[in-house]
C-alpha positions in Angstrom: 0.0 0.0 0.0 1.3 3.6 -0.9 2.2 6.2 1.6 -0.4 9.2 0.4 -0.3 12.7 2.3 -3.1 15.4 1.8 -0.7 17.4 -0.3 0.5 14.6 -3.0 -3.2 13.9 -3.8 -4.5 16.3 -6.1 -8.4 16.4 -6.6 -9.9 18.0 -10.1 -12.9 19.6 -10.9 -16.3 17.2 -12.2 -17.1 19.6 -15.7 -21.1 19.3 -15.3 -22.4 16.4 -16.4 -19.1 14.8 -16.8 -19.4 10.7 -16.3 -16.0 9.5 -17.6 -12.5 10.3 -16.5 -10.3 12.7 -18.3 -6.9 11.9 -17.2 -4.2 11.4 -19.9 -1.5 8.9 -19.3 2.3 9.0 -20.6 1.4 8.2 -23.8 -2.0 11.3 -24.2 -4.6 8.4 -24.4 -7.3 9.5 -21.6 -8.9 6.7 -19.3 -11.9 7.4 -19.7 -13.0 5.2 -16.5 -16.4 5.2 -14.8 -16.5 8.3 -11.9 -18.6 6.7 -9.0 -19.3 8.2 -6.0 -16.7 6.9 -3.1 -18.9 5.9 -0.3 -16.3 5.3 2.2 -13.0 8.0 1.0 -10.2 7.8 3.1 -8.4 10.8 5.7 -6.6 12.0 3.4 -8.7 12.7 0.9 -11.0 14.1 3.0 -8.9 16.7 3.7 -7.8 17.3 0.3 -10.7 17.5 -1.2 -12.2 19.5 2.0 -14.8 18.1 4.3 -18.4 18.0 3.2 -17.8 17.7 -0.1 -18.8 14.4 -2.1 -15.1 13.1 -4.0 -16.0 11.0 -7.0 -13.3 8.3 -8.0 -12.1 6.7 -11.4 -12.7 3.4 -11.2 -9.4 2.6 -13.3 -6.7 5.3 -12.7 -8.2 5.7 -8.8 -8.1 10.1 -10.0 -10.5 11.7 -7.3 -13.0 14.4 -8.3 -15.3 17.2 -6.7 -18.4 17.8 -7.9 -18.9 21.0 -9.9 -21.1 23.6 -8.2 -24.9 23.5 -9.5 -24.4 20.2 -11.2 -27.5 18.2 -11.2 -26.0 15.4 -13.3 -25.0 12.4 -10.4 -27.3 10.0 -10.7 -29.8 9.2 -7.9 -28.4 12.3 -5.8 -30.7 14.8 -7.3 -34.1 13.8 -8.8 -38.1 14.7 -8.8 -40.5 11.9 -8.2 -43.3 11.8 -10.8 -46.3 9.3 -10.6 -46.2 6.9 -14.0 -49.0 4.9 -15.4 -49.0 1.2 -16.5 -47.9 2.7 -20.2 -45.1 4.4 -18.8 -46.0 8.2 -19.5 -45.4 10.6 -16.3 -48.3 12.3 -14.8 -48.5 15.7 -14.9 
């Protein structure tokens, strides 16, 4: 296991509606990973990405994110319950 401090983990801004990683490797190719919500981050970055604050991670390259203020894009965080019929429509 690595030796991480607050200050060598570096935590970039979520663009809104951003899904997929966007770090490049040696080579330029991105990684284009999954970003999930960590449900259990560690100390350390909690404190670098500052407390409160939901820290997304790349499933692949393990980059961590912040959300981007006002973005309504994470999936089950933010959403309005309509009623739907048996056809599917939403009620109004």
């Amino acid at each position: 296991m690595r030796d991480l401090s607050a200050d060598t983990i570096t935590v970039r801004e979520k663009k809104r509606g951003q899904r997929a990683c966007d770090v490049k490797d040696e080579k330029g190719k991105l990684c284009v990973g999954h970003l999930k919500l960590w449900a259990a981050p560690t100390e350390e970055a909690i404190q670098a990405a500052g407390k409160g604050v939901a820290i997304y991670r790349c499933e692949r390259c393990h980059a961590l994110y912040r959300p981007a203020s006002g973005d309504d894009s994470s999936a089950g965080l933010r959403y309005e319950k309509r009623p739907v019929n048996v056809l599917g429509d939403f009620g109004k």
